[in-house]
Structures are given as C-alpha cells and as structure tokens.
N, C-alpha and C positions, 0 to 999 in steps of 0.2 A: 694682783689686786689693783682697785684703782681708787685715788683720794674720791671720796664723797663730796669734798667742795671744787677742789678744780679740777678733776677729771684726771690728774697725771698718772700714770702707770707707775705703780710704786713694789718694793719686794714686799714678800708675805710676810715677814716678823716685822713690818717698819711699824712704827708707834706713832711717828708724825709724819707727814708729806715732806718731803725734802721741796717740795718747790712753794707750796704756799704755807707751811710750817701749823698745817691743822691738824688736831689728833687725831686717829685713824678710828671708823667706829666699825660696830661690827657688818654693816650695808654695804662697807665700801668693796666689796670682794667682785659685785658685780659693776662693768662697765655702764650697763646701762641706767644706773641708779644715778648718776652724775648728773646736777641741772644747774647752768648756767646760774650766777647771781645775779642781781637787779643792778646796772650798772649804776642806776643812780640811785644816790641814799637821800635823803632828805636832811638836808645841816641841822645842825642843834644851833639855838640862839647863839653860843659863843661863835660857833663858825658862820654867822649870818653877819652879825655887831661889833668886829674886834676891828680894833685901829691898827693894829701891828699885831705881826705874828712871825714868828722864826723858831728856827732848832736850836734846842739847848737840850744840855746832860742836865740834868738839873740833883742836887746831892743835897737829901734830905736832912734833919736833924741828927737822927740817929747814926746821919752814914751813908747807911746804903744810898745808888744812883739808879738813874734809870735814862733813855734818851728819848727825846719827842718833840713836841711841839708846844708853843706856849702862845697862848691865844691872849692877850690883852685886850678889855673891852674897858667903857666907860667905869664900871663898881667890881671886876672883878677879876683877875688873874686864873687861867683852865690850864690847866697841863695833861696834854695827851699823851700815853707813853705809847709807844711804837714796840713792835713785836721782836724779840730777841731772833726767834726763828726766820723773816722776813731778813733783817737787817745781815743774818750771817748767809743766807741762799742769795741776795743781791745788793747788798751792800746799803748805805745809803741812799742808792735812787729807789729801793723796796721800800723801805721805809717811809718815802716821801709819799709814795703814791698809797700806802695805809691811810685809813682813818684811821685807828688806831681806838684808845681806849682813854675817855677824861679819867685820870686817876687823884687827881688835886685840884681842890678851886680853895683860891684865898681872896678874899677880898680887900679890896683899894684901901678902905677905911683905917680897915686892921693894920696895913704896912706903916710903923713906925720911924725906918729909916733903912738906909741903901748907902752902900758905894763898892767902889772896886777893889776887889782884894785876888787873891791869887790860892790858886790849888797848885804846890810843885811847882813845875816851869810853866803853868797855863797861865798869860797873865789875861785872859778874855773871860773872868770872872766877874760875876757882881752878888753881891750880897742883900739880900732883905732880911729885916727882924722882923717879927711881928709885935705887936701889944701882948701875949702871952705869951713871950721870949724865943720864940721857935725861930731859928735859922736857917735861911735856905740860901743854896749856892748856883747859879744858875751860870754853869758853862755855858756862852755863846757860841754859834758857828761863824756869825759874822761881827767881826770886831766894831764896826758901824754902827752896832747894838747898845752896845755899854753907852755911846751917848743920846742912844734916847732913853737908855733906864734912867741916867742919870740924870736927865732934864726931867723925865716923869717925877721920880720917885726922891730925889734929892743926894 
C-alpha cells in the first residue's frame, strides 16, 4: 500500500504513515492515487502579524501538555500544537516544518499576570493567569524567551 498524502510505501495493516504520520484511508492501496500537496499554504493572520514566536510545551489548566508554537501578535496569544506522529518519525526539525494545528488563542487583555516559575527541574517556565483564573504554563525552548514574556506581560 501507499500513504494517500505522501506517497510512502507503507505495510498493509499500518493505520498511520510511519513517515508523514496520516491515517491511512481506504484509496491508499493504490500507488497512483498519491497527489502531491500545495507547497504553499496561505498564513492565517496570526502567522501574517505576530511579533515573536518560538516553541513551547505549553501545560494547560487541567494538566495535560502538548508541544507547538506560540504566535504572539499585538491583542492575542495562538498556540499551534505540532503532531505527536511528525515529532516522533523526525524529531523536532518534523515538527518545525508542520503547520501544525491553532489549538488556543487567549487574548492580551484577558492576561492578568505572568512570571517565572518552574515545572520539576525545568526552570525555563513562565506562567499566565488569566481574568477567569485559568493557568497556563508555557515551557520555552529558548531561555531568551522568559525575558520577553517578562517585559511583555509583567
């Protein structure tokens, strides 16, 4: 069989692509069903208008994380999460080259207060509250980070 999105050659029981991590449908059995994607996508406003952006794990209220990108523009904070399947077939440079998926957007207004706290031994945390109590933890990848949160957000 072969993926439907990227063309790879894949076994017959596989249920995702081991290489671009998409579910396998039932078309994918022939070869010649495979078409090329649109290399260019067209940006959404956040990815058009952000003033910074970098990776973060970012660890929701209730807990769970997830890992992506974090778009900051002038009114609003977008969080893309990045593909579990991507990230574990090429690591973090997969991931990078993902669009990926907005899964959060909070806005500027609503952040109440910020500063640096720590997850375990990470100390490249920073914290938002929001006006309706909700916490979010936003593991950086680059430490350089936490002082623009810090100058942004207080």
């Amino acid at each position: 069989m072969f993926c439907s999105n990227c063309g790879t050659q894949i076994e017959d029981h596989a249920r995702f692509c081991y290489n671009c991590g998409s579910a396998i449908t039932q078309n994918a059995s022939q070869p010649g069903n495979y078409q090329q994607p649109n290399a260019y996508q067209q940006p959404n406003a956040y990815q058009q208008n952000y003033q910074d952006k970098f990776g973060v794990n970012i660890v929701y209220p209730d807990g769970h994380n997830e890992i992506g990108d974090l778009y900051i523009t002038a009114t609003e904070m977008v969080f893309v999460k990045k593909s579990k399947a991507v990230r574990l077939a090429f690591g973090f440079l997969g991931s990078a080259l993902e669009n990926g998926e907005a899964t959060l957007r909070l806005n500027i207004a609503d952040i109440v207060r910020g500063g640096r706290t720590k997850i375990g031994l990470n100390p490249h945390v920073y914290q938002i509250t929001l006006r309706n109590g909700e916490a979010y933890k936003l593991c950086v990848n680059n430490p350089a980070k936490l002082s623009y949160l810090e100058e942004r957000f207080g």
